[in-house]
C-alpha positions in Angstrom: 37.1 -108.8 -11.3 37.3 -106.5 -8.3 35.3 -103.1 -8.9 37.2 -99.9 -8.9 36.9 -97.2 -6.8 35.0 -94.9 -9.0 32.8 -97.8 -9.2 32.1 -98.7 -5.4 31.9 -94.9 -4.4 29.8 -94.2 -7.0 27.3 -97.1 -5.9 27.9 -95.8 -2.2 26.4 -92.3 -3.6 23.5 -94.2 -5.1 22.6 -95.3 -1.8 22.9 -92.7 0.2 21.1 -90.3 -2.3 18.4 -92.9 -1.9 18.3 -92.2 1.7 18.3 -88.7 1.4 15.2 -88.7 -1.3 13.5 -91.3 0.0 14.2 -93.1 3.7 14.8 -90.3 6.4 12.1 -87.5 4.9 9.7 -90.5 5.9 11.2 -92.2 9.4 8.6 -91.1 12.0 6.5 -89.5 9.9 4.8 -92.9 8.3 0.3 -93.0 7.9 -0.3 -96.6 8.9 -1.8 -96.7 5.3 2.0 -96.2 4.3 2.5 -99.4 5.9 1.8 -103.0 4.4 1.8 -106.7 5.6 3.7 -108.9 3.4 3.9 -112.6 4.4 3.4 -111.7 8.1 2.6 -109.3 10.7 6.0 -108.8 11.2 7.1 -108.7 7.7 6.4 -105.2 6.4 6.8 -103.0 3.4 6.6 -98.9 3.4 6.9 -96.3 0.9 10.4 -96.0 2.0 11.2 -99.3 1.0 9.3 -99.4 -2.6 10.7 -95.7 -3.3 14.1 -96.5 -2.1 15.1 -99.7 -4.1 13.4 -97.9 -7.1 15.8 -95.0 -6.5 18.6 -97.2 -6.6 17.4 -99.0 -9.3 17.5 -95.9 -11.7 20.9 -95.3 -10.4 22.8 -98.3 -11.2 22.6 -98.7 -15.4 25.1 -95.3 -15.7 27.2 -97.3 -12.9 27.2 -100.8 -13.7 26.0 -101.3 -17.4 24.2 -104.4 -18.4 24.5 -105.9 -14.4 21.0 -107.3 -13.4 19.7 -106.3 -10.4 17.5 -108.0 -7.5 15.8 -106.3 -5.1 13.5 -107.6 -1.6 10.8 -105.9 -2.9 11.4 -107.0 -6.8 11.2 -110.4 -5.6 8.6 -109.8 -3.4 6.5 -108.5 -6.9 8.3 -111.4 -9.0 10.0 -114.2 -7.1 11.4 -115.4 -10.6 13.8 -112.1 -10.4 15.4 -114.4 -7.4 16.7 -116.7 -10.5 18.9 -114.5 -12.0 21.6 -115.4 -9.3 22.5 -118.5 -11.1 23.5 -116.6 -14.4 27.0 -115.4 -14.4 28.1 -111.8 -14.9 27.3 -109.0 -12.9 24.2 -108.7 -10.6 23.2 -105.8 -8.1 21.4 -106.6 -5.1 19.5 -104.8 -3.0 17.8 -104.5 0.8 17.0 -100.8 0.6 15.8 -100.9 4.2 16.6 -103.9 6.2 14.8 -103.4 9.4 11.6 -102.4 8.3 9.9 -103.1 10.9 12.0 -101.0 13.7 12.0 -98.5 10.8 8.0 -98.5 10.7 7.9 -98.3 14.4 10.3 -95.3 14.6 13.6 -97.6 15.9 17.0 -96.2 14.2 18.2 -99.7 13.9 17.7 -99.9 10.3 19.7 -99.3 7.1 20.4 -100.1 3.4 22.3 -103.0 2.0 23.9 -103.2 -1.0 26.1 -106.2 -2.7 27.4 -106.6 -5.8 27.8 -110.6 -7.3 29.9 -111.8 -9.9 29.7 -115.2 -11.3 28.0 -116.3 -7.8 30.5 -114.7 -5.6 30.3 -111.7 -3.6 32.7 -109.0 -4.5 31.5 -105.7 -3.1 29.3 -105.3 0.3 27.8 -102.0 1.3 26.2 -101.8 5.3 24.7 -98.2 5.3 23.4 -96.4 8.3 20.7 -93.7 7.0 20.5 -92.0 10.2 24.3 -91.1 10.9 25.1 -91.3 7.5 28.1 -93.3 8.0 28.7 -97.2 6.7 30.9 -100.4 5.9 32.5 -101.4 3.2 34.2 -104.9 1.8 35.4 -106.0 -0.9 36.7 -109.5 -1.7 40.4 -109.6 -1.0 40.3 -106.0 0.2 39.5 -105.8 3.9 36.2 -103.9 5.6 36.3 -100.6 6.6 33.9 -98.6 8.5 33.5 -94.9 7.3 32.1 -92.0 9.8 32.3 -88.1 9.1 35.2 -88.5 6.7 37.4 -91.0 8.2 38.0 -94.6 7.2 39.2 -97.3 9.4 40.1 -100.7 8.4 38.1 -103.4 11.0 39.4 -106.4 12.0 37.6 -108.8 14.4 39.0 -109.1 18.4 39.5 -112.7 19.5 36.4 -114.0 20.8 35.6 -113.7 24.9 34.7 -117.3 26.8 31.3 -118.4 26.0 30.2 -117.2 29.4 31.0 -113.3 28.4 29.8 -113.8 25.1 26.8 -112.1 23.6 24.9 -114.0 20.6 22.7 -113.1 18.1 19.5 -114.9 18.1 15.8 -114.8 16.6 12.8 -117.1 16.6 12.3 -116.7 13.0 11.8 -119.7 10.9 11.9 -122.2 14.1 9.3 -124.5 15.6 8.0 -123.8 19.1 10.9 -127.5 20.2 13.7 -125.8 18.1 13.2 -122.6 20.1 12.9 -123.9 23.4 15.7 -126.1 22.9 17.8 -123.1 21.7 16.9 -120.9 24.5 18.3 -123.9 26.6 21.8 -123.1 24.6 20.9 -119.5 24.9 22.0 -120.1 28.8 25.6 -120.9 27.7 26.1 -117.3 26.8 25.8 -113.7 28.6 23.1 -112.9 26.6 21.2 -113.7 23.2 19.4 -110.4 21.7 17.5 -110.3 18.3 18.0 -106.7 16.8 15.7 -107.2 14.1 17.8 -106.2 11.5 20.8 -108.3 9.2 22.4 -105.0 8.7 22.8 -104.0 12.7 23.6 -107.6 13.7 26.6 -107.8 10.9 27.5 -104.2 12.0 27.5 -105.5 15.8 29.4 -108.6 15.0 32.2 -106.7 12.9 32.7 -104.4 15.5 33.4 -106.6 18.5 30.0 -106.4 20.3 28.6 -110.0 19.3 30.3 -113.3 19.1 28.1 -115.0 16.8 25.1 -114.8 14.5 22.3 -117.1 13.8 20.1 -116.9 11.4 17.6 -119.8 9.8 16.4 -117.3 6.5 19.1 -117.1 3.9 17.3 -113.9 1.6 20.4 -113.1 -0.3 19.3 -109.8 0.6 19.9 -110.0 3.9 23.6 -112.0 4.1 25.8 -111.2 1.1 26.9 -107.6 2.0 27.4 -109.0 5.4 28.7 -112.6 5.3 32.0 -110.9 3.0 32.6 -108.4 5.4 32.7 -110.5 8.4 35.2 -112.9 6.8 37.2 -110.3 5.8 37.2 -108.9 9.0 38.9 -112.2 9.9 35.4 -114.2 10.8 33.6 -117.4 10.0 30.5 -117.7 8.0 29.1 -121.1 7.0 25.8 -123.3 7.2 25.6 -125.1 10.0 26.4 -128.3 8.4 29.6 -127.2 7.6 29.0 -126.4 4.2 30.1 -123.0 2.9 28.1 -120.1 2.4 26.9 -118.9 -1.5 24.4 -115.8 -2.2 22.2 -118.4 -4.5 21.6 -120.4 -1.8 18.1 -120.8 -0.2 17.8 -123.1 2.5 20.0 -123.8 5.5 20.8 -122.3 8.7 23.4 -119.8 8.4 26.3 -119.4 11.9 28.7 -116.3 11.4 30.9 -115.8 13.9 34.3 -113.8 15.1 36.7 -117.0 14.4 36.4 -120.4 12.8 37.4 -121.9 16.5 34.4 -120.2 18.0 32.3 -121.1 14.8 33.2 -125.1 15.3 32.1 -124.0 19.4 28.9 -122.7 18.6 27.6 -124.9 15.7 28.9 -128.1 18.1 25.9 -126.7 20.7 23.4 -125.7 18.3 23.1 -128.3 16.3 21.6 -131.0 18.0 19.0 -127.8 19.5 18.5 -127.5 16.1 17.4 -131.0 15.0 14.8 -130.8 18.0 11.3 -131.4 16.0 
């Protein structure tokens, strides 16, 4: 059932009242002992993260009673939270800063998502931008909008340049040193291939016209479900590489997103067999 709008803008407050308490008093202003490893070097947790998703947390029972709610840094403390995305009903999920790592190093290409799943399908995405305080919305059936300084404007992808103007979104993460080097082979197809470090700023790129595609080898549901709805109903493509289509409980796979389905079928046709390099 789609949420109301009392609903969604009262979950868009949530976050950016989280932002307010908890993100911007502390961008550029983090001890390194505010900072912490996680699985690697380059996968970090701050106070900012930990205060924000709590924030959020305390936020949603007076908005969504009864929903459950996953968080990174939940799962991060209890991995079996992850499971609760096979259970229908409601549930809540939560990045509350995706990026941390250009957060922790002062970058402003960072931000908050938020998605709300019913019965294993995405029917509310929320791409918030801390620092300008603007953001995108989707809903299922109901179109993405971007919101800035009080005005909303419904976004709807370009068609896609020739491969050879084309920017694509890229990262290492996840790949052997043969998958890489046989990607950066693909890479050569294109204009360029960037890595922004951030799920939120590469779906915000893509919906806006300023990528072609996205790549991505992690599924954290996290990081996709806000993004994969609003790029489809901004008129893109989002599916595994196999072909298979894209769910929020899924954990394995590579996921391509792209402006159109014809570019999709392009770009998985090349990366592919770069992909199967071992």
């Amino acid at each position: 059932m789609p949420l109301d709008h009392a609903t969604k803008n009262a979950l868009i407050d949530a976050v950016r009242a989280a932002a307010r308490a908890e993100i911007l008093p502390r961008f550029r202003q983090l001890d390194p002992a505010d900072i912490k490893a996680k699985t690697s070097s380059y996968d970090l947790v701050t106070l900012a993260d930990t205060g924000a998703e709590a924030h959020i947390r305390a936020a949603l029972p007076a908005i969504l009673p009864g929903a459950r709610v996953i968080g990174e840094e939940g799962v991060a403390a209890n991995p079996a939270e992850l499971d609760a995305l096979g259970d229908p009903g409601l549930t809540v999920i939560i990045d509350p800063v995706d990026g941390t790592w250009n957060f922790a190093r002062g970058l402003a290409t960072f931000g908050t998502l938020l998605a709300v799943v019913e019965d294993g399908v995405t029917v509310f995405g929320l791409l918030y931008d801390p620092v300008l305080d603007d953001w995108v919305e989707t809903s299922q059936g109901g179109g993405t909008y971007h919101v800035a300084r009080g005005q909303r404007r419904k976004l709807t992808l370009p068609p896609p340049p020739p491969l050879a103007d084309l920017t694509g979104l890229h990262a290492r993460y996840g790949l052997s040193a043969a998958q890489w080097v046989a990607c950066a082979a693909v890479h050569t197809r294109f204009a360029k291939t960037v890595a922004l470090g951030a799920s939120l700023w590469d779906y915000r790129t893509l919906i806006t016209g300023g990528a072609g595609f996205c790549l991505n080898k992690y599924l954290n549901v996290w990081d996709h479900a806000a993004g994969v709805l609003a790029v489809t109903e901004a008129g893109g493509h989002a599916a595994l590489l196999d072909g298979s289509p894209y769910r929020p409980n899924l954990r394995e796979g590579e996921l391509l997103v792209a402006q159109s389905e014809p570019l999709w079928q392009e770009i998985a046709a090349l990366f592919r067999p770069a992909l199967d390099a071992s």
